[in-house]
PDB file of N, H, CA, C and O in Angstrom:
ATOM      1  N   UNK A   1      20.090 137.808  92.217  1.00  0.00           N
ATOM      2  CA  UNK A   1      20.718 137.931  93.506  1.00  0.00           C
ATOM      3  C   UNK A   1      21.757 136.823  93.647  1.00  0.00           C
ATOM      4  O   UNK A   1      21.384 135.660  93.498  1.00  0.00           O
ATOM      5  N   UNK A   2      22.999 137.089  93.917  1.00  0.00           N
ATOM      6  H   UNK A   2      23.302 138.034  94.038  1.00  0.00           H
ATOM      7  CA  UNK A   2      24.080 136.259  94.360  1.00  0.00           C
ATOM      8  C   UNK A   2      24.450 136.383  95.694  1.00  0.00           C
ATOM      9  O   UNK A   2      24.764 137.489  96.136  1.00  0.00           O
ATOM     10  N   UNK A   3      24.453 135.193  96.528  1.00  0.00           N
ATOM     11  H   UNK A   3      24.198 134.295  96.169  1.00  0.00           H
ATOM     12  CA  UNK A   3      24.424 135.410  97.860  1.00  0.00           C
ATOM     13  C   UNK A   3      25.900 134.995  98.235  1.00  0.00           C
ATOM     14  O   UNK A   3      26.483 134.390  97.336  1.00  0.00           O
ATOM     15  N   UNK A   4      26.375 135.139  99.013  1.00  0.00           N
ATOM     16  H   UNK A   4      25.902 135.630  99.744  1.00  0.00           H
ATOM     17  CA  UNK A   4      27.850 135.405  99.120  1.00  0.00           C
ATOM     18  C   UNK A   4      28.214 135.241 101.217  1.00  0.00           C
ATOM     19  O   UNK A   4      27.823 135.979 102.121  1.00  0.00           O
ATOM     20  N   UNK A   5      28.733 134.484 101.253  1.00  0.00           N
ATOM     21  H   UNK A   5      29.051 133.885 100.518  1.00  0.00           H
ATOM     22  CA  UNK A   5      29.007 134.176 102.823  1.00  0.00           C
ATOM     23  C   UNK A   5      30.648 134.841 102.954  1.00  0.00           C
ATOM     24  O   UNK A   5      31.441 134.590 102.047  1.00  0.00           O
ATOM     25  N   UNK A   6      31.022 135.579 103.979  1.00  0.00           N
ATOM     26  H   UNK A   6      30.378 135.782 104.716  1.00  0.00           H
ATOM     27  CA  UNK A   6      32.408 136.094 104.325  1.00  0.00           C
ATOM     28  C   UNK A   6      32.197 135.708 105.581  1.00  0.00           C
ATOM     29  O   UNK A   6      31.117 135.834 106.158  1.00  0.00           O
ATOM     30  N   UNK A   7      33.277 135.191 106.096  1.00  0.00           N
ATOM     31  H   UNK A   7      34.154 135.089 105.628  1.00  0.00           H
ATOM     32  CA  UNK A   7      33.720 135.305 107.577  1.00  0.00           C
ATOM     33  C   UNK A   7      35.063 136.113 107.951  1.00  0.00           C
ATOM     34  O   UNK A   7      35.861 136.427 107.067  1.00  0.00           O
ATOM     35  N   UNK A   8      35.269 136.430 109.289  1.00  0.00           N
ATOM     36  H   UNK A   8      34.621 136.176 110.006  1.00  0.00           H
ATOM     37  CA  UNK A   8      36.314 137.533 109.516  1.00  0.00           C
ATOM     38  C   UNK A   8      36.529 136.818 110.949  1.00  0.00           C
ATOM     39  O   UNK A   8      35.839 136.310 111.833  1.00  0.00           O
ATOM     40  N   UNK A   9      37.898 137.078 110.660  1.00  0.00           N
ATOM     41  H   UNK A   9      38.458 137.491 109.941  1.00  0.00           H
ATOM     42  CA  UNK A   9      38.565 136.569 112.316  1.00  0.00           C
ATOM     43  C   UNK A   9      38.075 137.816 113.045  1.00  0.00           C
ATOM     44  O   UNK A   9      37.936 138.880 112.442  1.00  0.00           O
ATOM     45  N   UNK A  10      37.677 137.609 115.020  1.00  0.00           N
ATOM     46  H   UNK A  10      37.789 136.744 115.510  1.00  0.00           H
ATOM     47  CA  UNK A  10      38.181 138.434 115.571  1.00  0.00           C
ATOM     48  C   UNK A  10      38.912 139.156 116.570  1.00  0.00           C
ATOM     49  O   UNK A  10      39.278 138.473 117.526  1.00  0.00           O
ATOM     50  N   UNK A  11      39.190 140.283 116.579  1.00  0.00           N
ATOM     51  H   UNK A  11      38.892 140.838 115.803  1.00  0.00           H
ATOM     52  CA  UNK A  11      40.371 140.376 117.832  1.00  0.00           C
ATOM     53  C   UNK A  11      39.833 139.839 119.079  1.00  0.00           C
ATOM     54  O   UNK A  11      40.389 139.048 119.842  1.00  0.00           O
ATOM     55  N   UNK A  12      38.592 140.413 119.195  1.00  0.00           N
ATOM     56  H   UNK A  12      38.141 141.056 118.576  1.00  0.00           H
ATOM     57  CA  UNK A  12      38.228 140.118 120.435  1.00  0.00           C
ATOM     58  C   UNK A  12      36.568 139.673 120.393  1.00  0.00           C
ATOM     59  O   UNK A  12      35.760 139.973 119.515  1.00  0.00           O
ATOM     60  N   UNK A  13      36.285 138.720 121.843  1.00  0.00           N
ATOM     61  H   UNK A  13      36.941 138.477 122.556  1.00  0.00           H
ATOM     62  CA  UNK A  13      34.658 138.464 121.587  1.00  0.00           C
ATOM     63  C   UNK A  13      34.011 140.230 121.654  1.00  0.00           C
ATOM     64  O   UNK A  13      34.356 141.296 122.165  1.00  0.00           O
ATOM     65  N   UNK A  14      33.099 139.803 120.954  1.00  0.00           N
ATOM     66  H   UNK A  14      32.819 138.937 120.539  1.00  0.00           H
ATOM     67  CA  UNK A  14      32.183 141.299 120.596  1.00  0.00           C
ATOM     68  C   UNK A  14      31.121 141.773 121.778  1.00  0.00           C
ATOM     69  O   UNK A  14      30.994 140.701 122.371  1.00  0.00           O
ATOM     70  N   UNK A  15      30.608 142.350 122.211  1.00  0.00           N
ATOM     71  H   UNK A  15      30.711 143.220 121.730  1.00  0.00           H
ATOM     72  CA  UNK A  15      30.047 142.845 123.301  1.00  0.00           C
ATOM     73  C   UNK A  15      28.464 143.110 122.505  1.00  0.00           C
ATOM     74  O   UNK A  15      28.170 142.780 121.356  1.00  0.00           O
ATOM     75  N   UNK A  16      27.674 143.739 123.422  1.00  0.00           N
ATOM     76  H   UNK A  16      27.912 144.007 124.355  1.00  0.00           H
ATOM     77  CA  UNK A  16      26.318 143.535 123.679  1.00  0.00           C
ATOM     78  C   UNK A  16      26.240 145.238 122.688  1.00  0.00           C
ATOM     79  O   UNK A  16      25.655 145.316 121.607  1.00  0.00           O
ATOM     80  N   UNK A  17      26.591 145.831 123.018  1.00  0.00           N
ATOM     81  H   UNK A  17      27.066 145.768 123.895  1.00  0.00           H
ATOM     82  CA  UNK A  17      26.555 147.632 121.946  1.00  0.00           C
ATOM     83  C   UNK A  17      27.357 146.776 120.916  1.00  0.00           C
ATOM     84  O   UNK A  17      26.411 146.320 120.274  1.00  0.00           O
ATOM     85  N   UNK A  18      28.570 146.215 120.286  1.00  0.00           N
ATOM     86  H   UNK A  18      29.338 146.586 120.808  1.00  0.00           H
ATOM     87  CA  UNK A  18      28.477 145.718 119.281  1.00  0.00           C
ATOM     88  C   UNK A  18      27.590 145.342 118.275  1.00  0.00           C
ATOM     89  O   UNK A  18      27.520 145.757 117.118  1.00  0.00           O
ATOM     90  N   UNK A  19      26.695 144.224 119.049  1.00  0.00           N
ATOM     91  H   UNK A  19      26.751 143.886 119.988  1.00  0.00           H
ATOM     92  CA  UNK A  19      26.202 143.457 118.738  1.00  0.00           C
ATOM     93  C   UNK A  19      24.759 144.214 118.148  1.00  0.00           C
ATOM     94  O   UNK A  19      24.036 143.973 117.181  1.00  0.00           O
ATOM     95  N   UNK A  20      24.731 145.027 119.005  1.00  0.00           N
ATOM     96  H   UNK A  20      25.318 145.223 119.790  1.00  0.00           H
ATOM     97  CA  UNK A  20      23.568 146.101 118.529  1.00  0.00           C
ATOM     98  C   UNK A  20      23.362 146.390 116.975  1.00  0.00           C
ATOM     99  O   UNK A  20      22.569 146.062 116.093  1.00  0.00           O
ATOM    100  N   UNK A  21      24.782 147.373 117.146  1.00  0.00           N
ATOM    101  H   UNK A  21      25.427 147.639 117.863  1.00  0.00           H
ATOM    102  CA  UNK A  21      25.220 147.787 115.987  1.00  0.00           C
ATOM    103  C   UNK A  21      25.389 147.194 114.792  1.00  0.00           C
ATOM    104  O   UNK A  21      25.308 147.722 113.683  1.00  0.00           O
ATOM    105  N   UNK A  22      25.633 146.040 115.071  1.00  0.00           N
ATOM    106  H   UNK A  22      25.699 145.611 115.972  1.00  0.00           H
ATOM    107  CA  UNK A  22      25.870 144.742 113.921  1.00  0.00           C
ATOM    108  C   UNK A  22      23.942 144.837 113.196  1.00  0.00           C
ATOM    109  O   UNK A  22      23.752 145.078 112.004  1.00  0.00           O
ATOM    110  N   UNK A  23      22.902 144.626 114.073  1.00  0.00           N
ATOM    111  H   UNK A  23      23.056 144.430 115.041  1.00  0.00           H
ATOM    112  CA  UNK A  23      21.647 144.525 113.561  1.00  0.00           C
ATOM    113  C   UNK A  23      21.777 145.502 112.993  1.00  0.00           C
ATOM    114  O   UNK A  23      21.913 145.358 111.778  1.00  0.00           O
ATOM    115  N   UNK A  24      21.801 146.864 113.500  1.00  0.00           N
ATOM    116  H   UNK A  24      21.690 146.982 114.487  1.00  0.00           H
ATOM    117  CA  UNK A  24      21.408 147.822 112.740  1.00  0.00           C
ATOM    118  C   UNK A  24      21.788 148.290 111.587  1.00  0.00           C
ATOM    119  O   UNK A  24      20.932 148.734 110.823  1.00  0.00           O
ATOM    120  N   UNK A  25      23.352 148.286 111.174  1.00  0.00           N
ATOM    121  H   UNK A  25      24.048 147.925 111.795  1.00  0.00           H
ATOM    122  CA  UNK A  25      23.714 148.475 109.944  1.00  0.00           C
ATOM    123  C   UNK A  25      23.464 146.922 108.834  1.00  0.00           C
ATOM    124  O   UNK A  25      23.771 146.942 107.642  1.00  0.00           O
ATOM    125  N   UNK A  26      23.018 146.001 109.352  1.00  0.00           N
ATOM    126  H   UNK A  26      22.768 145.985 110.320  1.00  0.00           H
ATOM    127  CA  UNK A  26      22.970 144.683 108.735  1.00  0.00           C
ATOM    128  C   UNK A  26      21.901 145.091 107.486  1.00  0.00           C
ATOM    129  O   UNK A  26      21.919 144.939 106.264  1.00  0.00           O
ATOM    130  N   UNK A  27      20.811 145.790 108.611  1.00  0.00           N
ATOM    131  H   UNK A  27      20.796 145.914 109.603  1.00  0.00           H
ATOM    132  CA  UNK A  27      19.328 146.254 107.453  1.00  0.00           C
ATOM    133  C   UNK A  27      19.812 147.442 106.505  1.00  0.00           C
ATOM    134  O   UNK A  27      19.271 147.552 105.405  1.00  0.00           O
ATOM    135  N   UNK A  28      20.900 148.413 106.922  1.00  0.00           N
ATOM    136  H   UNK A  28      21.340 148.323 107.816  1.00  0.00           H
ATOM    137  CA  UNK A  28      20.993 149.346 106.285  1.00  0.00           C
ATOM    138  C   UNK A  28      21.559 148.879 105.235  1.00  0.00           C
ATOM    139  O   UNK A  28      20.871 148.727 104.226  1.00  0.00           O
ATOM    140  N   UNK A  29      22.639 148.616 105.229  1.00  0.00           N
ATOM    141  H   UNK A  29      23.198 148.739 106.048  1.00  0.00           H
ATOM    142  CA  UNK A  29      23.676 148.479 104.364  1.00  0.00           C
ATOM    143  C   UNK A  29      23.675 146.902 103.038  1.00  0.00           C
ATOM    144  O   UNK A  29      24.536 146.527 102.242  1.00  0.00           O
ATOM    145  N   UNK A  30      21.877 146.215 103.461  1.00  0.00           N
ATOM    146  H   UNK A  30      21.177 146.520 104.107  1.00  0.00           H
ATOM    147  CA  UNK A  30      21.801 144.868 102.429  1.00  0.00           C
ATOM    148  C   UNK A  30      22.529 143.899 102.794  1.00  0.00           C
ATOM    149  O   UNK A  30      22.808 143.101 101.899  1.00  0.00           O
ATOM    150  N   UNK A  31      23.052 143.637 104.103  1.00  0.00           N
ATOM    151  H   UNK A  31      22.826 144.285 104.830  1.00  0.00           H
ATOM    152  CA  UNK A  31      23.839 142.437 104.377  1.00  0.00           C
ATOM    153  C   UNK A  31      22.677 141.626 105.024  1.00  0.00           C
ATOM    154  O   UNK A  31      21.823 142.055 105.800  1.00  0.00           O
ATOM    155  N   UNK A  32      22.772 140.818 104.716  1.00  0.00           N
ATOM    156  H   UNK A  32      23.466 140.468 104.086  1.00  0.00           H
ATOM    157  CA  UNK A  32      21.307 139.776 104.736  1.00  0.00           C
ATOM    158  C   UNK A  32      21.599 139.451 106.199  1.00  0.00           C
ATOM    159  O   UNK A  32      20.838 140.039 106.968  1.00  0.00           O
ATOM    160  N   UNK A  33      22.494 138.676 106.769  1.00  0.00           N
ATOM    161  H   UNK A  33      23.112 138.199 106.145  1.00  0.00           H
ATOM    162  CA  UNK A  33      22.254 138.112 107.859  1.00  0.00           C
ATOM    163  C   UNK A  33      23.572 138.163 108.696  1.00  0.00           C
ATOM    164  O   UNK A  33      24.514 138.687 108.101  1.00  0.00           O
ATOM    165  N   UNK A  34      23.818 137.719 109.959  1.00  0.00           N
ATOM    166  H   UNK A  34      23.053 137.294 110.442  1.00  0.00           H
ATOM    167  CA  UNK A  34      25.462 137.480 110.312  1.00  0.00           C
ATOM    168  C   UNK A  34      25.561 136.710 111.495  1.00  0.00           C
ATOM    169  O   UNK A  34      24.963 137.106 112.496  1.00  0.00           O
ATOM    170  N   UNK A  35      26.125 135.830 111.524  1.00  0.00           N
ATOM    171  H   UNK A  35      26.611 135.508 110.711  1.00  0.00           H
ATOM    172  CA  UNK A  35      26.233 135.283 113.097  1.00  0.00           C
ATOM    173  C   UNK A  35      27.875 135.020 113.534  1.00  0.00           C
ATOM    174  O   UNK A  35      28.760 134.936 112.683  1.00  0.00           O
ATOM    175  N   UNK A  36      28.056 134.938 114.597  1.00  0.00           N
ATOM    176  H   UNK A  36      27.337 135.006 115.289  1.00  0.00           H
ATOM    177  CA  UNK A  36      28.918 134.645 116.056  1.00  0.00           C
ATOM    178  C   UNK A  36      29.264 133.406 116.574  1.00  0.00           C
ATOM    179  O   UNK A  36      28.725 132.775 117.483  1.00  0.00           O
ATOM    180  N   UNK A  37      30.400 133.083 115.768  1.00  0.00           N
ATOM    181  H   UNK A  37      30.838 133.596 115.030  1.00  0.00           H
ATOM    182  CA  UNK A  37      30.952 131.873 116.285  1.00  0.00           C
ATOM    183  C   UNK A  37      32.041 131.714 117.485  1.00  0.00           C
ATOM    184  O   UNK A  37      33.257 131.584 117.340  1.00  0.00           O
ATOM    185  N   UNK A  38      31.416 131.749 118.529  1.00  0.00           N
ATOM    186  H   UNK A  38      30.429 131.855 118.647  1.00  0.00           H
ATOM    187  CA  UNK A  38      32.093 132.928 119.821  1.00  0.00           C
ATOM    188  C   UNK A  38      33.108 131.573 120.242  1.00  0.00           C
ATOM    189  O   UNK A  38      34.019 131.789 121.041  1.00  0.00           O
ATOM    190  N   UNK A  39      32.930 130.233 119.702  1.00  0.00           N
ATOM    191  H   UNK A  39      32.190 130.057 119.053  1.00  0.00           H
ATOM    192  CA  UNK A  39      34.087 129.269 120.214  1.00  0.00           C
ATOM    193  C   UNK A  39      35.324 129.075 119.039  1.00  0.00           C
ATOM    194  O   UNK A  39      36.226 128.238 119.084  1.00  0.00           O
ATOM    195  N   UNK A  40      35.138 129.890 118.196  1.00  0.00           N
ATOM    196  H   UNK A  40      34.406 130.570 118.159  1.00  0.00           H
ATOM    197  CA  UNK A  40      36.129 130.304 116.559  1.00  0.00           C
ATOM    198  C   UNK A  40      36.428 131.352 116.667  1.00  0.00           C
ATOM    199  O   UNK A  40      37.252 131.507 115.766  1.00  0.00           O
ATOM    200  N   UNK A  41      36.275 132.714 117.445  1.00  0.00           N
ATOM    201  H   UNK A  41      35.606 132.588 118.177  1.00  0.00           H
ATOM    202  CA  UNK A  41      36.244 134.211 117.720  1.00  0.00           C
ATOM    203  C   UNK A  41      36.004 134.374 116.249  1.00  0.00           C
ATOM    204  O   UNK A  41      36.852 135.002 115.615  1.00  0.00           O
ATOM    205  N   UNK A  42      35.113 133.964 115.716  1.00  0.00           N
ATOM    206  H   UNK A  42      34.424 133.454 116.231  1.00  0.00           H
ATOM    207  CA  UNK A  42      34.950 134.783 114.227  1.00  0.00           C
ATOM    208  C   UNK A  42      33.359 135.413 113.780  1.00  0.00           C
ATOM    209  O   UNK A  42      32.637 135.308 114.771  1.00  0.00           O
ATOM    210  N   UNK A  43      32.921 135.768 113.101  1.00  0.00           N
ATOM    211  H   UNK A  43      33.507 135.853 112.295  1.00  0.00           H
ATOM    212  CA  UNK A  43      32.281 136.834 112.435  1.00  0.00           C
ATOM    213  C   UNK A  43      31.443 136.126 111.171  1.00  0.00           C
ATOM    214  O   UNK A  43      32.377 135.568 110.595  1.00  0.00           O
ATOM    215  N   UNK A  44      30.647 135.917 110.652  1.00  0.00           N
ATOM    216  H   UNK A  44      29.888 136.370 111.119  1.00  0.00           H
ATOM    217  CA  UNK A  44      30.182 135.063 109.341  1.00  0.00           C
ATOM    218  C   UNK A  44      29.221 136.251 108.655  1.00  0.00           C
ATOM    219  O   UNK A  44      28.395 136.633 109.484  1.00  0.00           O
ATOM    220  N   UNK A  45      29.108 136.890 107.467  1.00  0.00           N
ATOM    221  H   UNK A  45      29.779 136.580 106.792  1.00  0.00           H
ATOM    222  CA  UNK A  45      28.175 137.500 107.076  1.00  0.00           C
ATOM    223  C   UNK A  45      27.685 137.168 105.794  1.00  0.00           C
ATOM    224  O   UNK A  45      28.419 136.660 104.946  1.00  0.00           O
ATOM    225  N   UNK A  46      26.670 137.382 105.624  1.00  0.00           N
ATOM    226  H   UNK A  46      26.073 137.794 106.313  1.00  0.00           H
ATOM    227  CA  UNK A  46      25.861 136.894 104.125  1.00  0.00           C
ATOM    228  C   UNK A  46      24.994 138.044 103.469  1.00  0.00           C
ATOM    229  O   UNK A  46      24.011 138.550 104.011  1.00  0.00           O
ATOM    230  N   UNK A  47      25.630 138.474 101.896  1.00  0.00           N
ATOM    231  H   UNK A  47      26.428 138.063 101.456  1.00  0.00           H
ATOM    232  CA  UNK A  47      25.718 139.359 101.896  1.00  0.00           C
ATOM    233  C   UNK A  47      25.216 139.142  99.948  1.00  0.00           C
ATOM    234  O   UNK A  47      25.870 138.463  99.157  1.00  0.00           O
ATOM    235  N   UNK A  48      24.143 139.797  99.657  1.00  0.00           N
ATOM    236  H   UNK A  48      23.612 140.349 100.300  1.00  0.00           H
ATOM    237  CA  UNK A  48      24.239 140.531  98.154  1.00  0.00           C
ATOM    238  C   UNK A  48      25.236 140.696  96.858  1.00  0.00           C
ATOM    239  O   UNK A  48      25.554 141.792  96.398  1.00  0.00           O
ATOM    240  N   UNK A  49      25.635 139.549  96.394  1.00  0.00           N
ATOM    241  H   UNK A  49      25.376 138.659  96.768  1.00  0.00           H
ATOM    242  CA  UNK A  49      27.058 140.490  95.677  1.00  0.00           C
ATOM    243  C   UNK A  49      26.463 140.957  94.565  1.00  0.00           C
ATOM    244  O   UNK A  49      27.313 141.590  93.940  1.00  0.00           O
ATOM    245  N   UNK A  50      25.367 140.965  93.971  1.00  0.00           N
ATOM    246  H   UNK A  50      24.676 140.451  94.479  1.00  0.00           H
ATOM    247  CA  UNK A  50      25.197 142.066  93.289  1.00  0.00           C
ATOM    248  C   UNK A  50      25.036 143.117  93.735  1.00  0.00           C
ATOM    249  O   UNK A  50      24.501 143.765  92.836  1.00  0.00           O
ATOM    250  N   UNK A  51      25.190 143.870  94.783  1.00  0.00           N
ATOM    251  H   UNK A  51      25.624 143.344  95.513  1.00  0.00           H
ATOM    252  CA  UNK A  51      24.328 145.029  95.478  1.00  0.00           C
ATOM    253  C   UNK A  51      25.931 145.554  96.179  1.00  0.00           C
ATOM    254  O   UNK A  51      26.340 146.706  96.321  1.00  0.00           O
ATOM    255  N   UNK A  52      26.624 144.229  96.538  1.00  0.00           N
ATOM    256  H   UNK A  52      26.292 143.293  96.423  1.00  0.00           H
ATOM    257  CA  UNK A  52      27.563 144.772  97.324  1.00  0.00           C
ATOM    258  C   UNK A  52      29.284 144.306  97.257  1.00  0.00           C
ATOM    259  O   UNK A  52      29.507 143.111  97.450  1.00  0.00           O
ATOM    260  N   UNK A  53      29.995 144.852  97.099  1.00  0.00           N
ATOM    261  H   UNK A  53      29.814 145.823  96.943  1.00  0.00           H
ATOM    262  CA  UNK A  53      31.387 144.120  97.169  1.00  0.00           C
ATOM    263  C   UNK A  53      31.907 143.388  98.444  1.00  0.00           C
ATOM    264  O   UNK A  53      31.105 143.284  99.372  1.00  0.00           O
ATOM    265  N   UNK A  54      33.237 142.835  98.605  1.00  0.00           N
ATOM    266  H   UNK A  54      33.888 142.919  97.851  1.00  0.00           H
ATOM    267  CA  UNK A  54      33.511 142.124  99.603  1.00  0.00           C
ATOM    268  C   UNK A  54      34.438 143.551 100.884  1.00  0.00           C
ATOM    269  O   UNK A  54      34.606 143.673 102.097  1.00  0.00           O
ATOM    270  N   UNK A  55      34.729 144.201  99.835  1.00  0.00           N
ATOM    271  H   UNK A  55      34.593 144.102  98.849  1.00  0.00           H
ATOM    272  CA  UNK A  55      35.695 145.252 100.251  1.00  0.00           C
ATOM    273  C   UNK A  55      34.822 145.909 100.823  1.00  0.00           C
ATOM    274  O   UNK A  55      35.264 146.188 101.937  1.00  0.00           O
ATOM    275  N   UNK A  56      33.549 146.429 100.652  1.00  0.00           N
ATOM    276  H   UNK A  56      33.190 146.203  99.746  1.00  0.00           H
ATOM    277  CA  UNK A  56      32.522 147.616 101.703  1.00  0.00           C
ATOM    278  C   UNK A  56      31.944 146.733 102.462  1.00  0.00           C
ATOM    279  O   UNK A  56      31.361 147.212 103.434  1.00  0.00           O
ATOM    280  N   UNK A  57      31.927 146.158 102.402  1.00  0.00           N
ATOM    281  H   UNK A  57      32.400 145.768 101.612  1.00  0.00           H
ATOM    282  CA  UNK A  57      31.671 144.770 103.865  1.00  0.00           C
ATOM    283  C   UNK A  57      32.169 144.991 104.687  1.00  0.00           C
ATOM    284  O   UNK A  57      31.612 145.287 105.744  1.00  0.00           O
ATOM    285  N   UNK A  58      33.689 144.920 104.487  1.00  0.00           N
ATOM    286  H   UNK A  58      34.142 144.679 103.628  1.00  0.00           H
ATOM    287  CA  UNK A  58      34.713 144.812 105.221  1.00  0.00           C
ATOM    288  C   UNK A  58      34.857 146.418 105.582  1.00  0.00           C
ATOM    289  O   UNK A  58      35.212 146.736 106.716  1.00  0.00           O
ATOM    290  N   UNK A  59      34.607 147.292 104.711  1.00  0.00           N
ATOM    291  H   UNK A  59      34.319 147.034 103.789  1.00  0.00           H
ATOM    292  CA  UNK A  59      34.564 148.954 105.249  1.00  0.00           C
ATOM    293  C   UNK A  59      33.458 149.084 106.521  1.00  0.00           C
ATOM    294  O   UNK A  59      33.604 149.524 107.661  1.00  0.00           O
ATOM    295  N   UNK A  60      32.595 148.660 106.007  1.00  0.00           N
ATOM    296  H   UNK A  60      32.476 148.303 105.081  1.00  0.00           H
ATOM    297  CA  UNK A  60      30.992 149.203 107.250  1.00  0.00           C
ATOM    298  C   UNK A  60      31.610 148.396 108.249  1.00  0.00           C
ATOM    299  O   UNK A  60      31.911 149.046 109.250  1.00  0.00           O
ATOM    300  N   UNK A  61      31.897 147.170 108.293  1.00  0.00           N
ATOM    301  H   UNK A  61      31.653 146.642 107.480  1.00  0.00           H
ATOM    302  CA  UNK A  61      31.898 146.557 109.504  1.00  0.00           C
ATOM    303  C   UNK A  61      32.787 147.143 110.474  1.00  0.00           C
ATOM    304  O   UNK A  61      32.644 147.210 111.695  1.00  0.00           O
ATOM    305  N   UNK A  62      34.323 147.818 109.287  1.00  0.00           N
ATOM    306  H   UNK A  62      34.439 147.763 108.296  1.00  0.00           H
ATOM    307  CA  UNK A  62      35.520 148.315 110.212  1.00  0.00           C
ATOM    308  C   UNK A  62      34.401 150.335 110.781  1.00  0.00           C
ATOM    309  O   UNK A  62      34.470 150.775 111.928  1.00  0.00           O
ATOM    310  N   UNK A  63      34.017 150.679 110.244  1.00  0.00           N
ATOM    311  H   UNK A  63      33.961 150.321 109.312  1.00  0.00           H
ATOM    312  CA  UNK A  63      32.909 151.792 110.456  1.00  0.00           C
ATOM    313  C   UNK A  63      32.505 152.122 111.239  1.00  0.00           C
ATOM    314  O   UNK A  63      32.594 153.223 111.784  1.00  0.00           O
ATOM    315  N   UNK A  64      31.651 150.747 111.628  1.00  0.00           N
ATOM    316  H   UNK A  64      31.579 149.853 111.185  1.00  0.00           H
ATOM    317  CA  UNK A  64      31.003 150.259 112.904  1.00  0.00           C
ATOM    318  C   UNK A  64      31.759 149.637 114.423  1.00  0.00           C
ATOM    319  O   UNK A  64      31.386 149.185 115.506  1.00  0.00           O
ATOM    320  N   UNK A  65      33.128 149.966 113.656  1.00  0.00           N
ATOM    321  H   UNK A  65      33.430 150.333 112.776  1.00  0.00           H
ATOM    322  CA  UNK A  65      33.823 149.285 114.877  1.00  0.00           C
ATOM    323  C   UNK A  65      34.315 148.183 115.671  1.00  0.00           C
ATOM    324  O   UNK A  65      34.919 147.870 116.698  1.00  0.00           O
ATOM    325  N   UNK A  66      33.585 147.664 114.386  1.00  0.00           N
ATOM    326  H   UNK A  66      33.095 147.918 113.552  1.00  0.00           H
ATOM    327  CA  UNK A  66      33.884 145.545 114.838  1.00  0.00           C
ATOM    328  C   UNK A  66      35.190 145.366 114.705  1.00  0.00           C
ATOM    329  O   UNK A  66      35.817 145.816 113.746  1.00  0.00           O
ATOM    330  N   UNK A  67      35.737 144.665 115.696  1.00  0.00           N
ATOM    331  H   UNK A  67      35.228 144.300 116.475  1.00  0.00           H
ATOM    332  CA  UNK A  67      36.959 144.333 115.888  1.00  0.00           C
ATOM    333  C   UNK A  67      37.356 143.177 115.028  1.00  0.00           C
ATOM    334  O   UNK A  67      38.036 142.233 115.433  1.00  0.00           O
ATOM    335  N   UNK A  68      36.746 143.352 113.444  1.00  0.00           N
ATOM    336  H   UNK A  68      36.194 144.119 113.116  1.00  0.00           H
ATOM    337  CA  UNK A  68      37.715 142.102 112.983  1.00  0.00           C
ATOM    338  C   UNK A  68      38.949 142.624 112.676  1.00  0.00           C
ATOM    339  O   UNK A  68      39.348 143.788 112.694  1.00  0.00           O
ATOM    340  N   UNK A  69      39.905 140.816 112.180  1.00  0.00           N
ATOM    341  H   UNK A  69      39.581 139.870 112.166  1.00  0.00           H
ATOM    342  CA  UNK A  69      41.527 141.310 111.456  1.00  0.00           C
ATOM    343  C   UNK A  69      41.568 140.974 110.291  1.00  0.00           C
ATOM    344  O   UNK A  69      42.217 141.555 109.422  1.00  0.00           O
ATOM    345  N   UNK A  70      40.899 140.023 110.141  1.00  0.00           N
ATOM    346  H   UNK A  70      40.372 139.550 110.847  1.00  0.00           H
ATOM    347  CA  UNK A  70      41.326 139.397 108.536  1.00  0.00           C
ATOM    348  C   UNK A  70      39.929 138.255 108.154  1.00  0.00           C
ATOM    349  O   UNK A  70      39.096 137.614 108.795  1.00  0.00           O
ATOM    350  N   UNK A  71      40.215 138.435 107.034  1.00  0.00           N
ATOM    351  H   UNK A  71      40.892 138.956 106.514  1.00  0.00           H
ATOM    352  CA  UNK A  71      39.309 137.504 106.235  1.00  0.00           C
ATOM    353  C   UNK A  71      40.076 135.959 106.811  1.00  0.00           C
ATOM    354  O   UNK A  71      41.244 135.667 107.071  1.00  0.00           O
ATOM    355  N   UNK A  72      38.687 135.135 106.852  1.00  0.00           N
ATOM    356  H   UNK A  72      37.739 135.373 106.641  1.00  0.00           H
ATOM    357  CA  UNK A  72      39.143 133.844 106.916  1.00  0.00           C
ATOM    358  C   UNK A  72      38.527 132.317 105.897  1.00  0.00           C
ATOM    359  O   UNK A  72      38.730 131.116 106.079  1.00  0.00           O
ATOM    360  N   UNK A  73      37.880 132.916 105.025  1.00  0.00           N
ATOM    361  H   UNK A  73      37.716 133.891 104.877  1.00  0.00           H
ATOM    362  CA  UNK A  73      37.539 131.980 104.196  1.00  0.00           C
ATOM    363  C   UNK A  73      37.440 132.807 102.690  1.00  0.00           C
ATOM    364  O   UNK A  73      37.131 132.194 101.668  1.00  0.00           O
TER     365      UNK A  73
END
């Protein structure tokens, strides 16, 4: 297992049905964990890279509707 941290700028703070949604595909999709740096508007996820690329990360999350724009680390 290679564990792998991404963060994502975002447009906007994320809301409470966001936030939902964020748990729920987190378990589906093998992304281990994610938190809300709501004074950075950004996004942090920790994630499998054997299991998973950086690019379907960035697909499910846009999927799900999260308002990120860009990678930031």
């Amino acid at each position: 297992m290679t564990l792998v941290e991404v963060t994502y700028e975002l447009q906007r703070p994320i809301g409470a049905e966001e936030l939902r949604r964020l748990g729920e595909f987190a378990n589906t999709y093998g992304l281990r964990r994610f938190r809300v740096d709501e004074s950075r508007n950004q996004l942090s996820f920790e994630y499998d890279a054997s299991r998973l690329k950086e690019t379907q990360v960035a697909h499910v999350l846009r999927e799900a509707h999260i308002p990120v724009t860009r990678k930031v680390n």
